[in-house]
Every structure is written in C-alpha cells, then in structure tokens.
C-alpha positions as CSV (number, residue, x, y, z in Angstrom):
1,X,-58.8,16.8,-11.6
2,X,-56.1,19.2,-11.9
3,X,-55.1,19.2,-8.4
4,X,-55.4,15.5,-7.9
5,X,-52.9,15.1,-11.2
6,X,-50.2,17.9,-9.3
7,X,-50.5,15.2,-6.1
8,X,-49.8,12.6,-8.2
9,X,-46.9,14.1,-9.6
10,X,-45.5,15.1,-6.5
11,X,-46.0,12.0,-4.6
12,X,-44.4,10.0,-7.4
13,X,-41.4,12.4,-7.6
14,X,-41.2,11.9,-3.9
15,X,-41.2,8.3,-4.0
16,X,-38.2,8.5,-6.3
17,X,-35.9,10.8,-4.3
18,X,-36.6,8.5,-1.4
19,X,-35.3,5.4,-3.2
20,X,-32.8,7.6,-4.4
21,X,-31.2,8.4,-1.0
22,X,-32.0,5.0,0.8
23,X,-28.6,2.8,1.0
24,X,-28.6,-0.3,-1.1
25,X,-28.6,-2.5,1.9
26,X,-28.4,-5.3,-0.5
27,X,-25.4,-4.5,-2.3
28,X,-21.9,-5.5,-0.4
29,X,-19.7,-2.5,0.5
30,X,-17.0,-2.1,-2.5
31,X,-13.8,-2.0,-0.8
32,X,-11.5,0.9,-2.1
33,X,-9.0,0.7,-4.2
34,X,-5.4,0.1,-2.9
35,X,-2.8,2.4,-3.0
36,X,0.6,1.8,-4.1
37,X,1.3,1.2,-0.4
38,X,-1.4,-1.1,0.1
39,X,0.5,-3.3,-2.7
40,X,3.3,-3.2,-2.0
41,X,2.8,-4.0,2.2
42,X,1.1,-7.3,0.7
43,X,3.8,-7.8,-2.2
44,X,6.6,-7.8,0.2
45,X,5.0,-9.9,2.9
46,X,4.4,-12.8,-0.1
47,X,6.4,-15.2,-2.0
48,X,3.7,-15.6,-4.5
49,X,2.3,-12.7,-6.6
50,X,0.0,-13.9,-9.6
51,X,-3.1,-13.1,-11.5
52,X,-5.5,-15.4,-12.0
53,X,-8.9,-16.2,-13.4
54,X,-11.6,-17.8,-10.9
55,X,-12.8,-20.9,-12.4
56,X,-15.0,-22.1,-9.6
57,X,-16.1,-20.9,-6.1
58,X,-17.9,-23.1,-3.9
59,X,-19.1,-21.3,-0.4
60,X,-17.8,-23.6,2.2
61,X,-20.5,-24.1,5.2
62,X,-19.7,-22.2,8.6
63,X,-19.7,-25.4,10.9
64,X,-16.9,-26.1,8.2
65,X,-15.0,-23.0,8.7
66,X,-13.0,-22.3,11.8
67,X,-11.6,-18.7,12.7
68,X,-14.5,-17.5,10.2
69,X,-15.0,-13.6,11.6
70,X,-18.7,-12.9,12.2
71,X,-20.0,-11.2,9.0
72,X,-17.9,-13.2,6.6
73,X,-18.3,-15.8,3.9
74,X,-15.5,-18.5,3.3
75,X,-15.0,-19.9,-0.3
76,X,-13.2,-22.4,-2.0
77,X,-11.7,-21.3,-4.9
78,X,-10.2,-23.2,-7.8
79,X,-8.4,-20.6,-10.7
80,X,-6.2,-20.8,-13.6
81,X,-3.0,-19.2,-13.4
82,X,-3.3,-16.4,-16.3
83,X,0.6,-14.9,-15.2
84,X,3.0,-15.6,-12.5
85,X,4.9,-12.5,-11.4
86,X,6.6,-13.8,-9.1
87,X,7.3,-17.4,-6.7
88,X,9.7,-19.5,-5.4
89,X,9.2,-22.3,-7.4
90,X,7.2,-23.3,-10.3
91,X,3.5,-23.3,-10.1
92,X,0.2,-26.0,-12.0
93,X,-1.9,-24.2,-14.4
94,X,-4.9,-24.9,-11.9
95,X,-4.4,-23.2,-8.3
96,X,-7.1,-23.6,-5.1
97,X,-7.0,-21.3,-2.3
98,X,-9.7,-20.2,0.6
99,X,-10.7,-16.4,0.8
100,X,-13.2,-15.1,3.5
101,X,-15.4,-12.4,1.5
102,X,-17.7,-9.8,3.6
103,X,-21.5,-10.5,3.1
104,X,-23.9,-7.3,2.6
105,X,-26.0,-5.4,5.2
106,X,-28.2,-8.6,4.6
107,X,-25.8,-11.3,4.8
108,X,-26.0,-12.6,1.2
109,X,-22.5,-13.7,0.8
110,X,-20.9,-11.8,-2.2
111,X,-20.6,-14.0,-5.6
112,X,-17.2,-14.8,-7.3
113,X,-18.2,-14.9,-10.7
114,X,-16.8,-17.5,-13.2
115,X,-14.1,-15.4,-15.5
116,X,-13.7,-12.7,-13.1
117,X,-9.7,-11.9,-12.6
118,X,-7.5,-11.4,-9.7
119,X,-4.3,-10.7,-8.1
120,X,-3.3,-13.2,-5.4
121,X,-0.7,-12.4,-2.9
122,X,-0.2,-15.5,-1.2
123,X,2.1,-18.4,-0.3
124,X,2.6,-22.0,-1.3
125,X,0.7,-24.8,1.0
126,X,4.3,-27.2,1.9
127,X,3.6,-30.6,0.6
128,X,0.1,-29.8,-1.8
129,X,1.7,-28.3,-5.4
130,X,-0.9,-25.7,-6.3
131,X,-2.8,-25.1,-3.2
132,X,-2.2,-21.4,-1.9
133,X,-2.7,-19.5,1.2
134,X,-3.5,-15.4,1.6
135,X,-0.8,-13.6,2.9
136,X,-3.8,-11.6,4.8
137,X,-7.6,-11.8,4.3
138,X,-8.0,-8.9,1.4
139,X,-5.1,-10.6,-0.6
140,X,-7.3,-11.0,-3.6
141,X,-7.3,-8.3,-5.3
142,X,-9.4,-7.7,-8.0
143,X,-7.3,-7.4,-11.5
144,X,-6.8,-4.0,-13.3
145,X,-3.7,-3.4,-16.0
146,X,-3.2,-0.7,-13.6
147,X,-2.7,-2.9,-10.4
148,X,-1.0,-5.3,-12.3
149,X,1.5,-2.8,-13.5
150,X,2.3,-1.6,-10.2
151,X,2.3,-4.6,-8.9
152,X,5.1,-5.9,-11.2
153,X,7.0,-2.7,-10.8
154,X,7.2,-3.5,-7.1
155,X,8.5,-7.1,-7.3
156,X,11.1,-6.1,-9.5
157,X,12.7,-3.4,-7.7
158,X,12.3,-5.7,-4.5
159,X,14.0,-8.4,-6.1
160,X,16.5,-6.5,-7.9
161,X,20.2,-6.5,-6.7
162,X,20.2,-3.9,-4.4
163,X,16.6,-2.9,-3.9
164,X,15.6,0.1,-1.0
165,X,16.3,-1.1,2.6
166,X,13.3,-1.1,5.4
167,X,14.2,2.1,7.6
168,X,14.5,1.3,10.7
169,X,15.1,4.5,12.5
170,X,16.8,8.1,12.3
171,X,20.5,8.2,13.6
172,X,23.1,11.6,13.8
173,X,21.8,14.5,11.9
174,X,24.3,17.1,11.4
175,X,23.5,21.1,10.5
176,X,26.2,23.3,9.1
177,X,25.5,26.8,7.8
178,X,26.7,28.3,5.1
179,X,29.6,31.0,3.9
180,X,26.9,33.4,3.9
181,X,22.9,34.3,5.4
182,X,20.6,31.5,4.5
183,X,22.6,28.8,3.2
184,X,23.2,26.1,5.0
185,X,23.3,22.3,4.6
186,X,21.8,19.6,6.9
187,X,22.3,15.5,6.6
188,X,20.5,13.2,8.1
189,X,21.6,9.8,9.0
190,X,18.9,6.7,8.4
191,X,19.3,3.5,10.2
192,X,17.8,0.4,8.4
193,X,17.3,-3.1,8.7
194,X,20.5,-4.8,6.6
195,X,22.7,-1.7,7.8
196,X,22.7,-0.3,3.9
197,X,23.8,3.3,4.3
198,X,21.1,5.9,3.7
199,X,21.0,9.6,4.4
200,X,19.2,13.0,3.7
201,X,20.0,15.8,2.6
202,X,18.5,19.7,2.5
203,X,20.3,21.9,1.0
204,X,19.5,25.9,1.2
205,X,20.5,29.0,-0.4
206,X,19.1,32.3,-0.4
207,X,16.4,33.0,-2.9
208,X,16.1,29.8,-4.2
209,X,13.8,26.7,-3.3
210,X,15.3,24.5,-0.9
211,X,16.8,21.2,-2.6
212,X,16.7,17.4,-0.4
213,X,17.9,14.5,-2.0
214,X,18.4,11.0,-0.5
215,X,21.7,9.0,-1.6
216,X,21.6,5.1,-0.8
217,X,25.6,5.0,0.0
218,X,28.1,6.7,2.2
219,X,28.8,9.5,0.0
220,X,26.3,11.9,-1.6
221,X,27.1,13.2,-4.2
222,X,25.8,16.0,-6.7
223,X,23.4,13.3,-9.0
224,X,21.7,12.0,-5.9
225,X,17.7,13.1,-6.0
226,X,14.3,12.5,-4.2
227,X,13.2,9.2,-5.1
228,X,9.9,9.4,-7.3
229,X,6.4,8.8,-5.7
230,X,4.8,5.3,-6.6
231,X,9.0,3.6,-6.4
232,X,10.0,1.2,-4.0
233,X,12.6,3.8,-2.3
234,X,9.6,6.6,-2.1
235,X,8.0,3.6,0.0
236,X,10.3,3.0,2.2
237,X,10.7,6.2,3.0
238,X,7.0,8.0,3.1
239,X,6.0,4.8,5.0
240,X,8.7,3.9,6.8
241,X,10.2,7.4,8.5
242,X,8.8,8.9,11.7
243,X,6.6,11.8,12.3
244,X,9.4,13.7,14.1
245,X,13.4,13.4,14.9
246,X,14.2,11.5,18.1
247,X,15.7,13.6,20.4
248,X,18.9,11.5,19.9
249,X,19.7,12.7,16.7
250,X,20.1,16.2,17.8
251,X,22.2,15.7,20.4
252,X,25.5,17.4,18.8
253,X,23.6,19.7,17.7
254,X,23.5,23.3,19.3
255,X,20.2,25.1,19.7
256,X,19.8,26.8,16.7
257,X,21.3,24.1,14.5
258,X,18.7,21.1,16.0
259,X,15.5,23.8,15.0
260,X,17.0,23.8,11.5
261,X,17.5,20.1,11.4
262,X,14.4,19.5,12.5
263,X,12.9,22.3,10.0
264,X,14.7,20.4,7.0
265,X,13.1,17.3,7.8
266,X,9.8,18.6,8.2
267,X,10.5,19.9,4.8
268,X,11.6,16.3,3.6
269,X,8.3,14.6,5.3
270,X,6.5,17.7,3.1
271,X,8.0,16.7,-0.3
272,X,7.7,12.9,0.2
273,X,3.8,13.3,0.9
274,X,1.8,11.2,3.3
275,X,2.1,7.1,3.0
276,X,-2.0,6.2,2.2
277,X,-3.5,3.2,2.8
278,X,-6.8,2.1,2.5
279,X,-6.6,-1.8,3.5
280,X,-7.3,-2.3,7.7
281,X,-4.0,-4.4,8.3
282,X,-4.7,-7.4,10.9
C-alpha cells in the first residue's frame, strides 16, 4: 500500500513539472515592451499620436483582407479618443482604424477586449474625418502612464523650436594635444539632415576621467554636456551615429592624432550606450 501511495505521489508530481515546462501553445506570444527608441522611430514617422480606449473590434474575414501576412488576424476597430498628443488637425471623439494582430501557436486570433487602452501612432485617412491608418503594423501600442509619458516627452521635444537634427554622417574630426602629457582635445564634426551644426567633443587630462560633451551650434562652449539617455538628442545620437569614423574624417589627421580621434569616439559611442529596439521594422 505504501509503495503503491510513493508511485502515486511521484507520478502526480511528475505530471505537474511536465505541464509546468510545456509551452502554452494557446496563449499568443507577448510582444516586448518598446524602448524609448522603439517610440520614438514610430512617433517621428506619424502625424498622429493618441491614446485611446477600444470600444469595439470586429475580426474582418481573410477573403476580405488583402496584403494580410500569413499568421495574422485583421480587425476593425472602432475607439474613443481618451487624449490627443499630438495631430495635424482636430480629431471626432470616435476613431476606426484596421490593425493586423498575430494569432497563437494555434491560430486563435488574439482578442481586443472592450475597455482595453492604447497608443496609436498613425495618420489621418484624406477625405474620412476619424478614420486612421498605422504608421507600421505594431503601431498600437498597448497604454501604460509610463509609455504615455515618454511618448509625450518625445513629441514635445520633436515639435519644439529647435528640436535635435537626424545625423546624417561624421564630417572633419580634428585632434590637438595638450601643453603637457595626456591632455589633449579632439572635436568631431556631425553632418545632419537640415545642416544644423553639431559636434563632439573629448576632452582629456592627466589623472582625471575623460569629459565629451556635444554642443548643437558652431561654438562649444564650457556649459555644453552629454545629452541625457531617454531625450530626443541622446536618440539621435545613440541611434543615429555609426559604428566607426569614416576614413574621411581622419584625413588631416597625422597618424597618431587619427588613433586618438578614433579612441575618443569610441569613448563617446561607450558613454552614449547602445540604441535598443525590440520592434522588427518592416
């Protein structure tokens, strides 16, 4: 009795590590959560940023869905506007838009629940007031104050007077040592897309942790600084500056000078961190 009991017991606890480890085939895959560059590569590329509440969600047939990816669900989606962050014009309380969801390992198409809350970047449909279109297939994103936050903090500094240039590439970089051993200064010359002036700068002295700073006119001066991670300028930059200095930028520099140059920028690529995303961009 004993030893049937102990099988018992061990069969059963088997039976639960099994389930334990076998995937939830019937569960869709949670996408991760986007980064601040994830946001703000969809917040730049849309005229419409807003949050909204799903209202209804009607699956619309495949026969009736063309360019539908294999492995996808199409809905029809009809929300209230909860805030408007940003658009070029004015916008109905109700909104529709079409969003192609992943189904599951089963394909059960995922559900949009009544209530549920998202972000939408997105543009207007010419010619039908309150219809929207993605600006890419993951462009709803589901709502957090967090997301929200950054998500605001990005359209503002985009839309402000003189928000960070797109960096285009690297132009003259320049190396000049100092009065004495292990000081030296190097600038770096960025080209970007409206032809706003932008340039690094490392600065090194002996015994002391090297200083870079990046100044957003001609003419640095002592209060310039490294822009702070999660900004619009720390964007541009951790997402928008090469790997390595093109050969062309070292050209009037000697030997010695283009290995510091290119030492200071590795140290400026160091600082800035690496540019995460999470979303696969079509």
């Amino acid at each position: 009795m004993t030893a049937t009991l102990t099988f018992c017991k061990r069969a059963i606890a088997a039976a639960l590590v099994a389930v334990a480890a076998a995937p939830a085939e019937s569960q869709p895959a949670v996408p991760p959560a986007p980064t601040y560059a994830d946001l703000a590569d969809l917040a730049l590329a849309a005229p419409v940023a807003a949050q909204v509440r799903i209202a209804e969600a009607t699956a619309v047939k495949a026969e009736r869905a063309p360019g539908l990816a294999p492995g996808m669900a199409r809905f029809y989606v009809e929300a209230g506007l909860v805030s408007l962050i940003r658009s070029p014009q004015s916008l109905p309380p109700r909104l529709s838009y079409l969003v192609d969801l992943p189904r599951d390992a089963k394909g059960k198409a995922p559900k949009l629940r009544k209530g549920s809350e998202y972000l939408l970047l997105a543009a207007p449909v010419p010619g039908k007031p309150g219809e929207l279109r993605l600006a890419a297939p993951d462009a709803q994103i589901a709502f957090t104050p967090e997301r929200a936050a950054t998500l605001r903090s990005i359209v503002r500094e985009a839309s402000s007077a003189s928000p960070p240039p797109r960096i285009a590439g690297i132009g003259r970089a320049f190396h000049v040592p100092g009065a004495i051993r292990g000081e030296s200064e190097t600038q770096i010359f960025l080209q970007t897309a409206g032809g706003t002036p932008v340039s690094l700068t490392v600065l090194r002295r002996p015994g002391e942790t090297p200083l870079w700073a990046v100044a957003l006119s001609e003419i640095v001066d002592e209060a310039a600084e490294p822009p702070a991670p999660g900004t619009l300028l720390w964007y541009r930059l951790a997402c928008g500056l090469p790997s390595a200095l093109p050969r062309q930028s070292l050209a009037e520099a000697d030997p010695e000078g283009a290995k510091a140059i290119e030492a200071d920028y590795r140290l400026v690529l160091e600082r800035l961190g690496p540019c995460v995303r999470t979303r696969i961009r079509g």
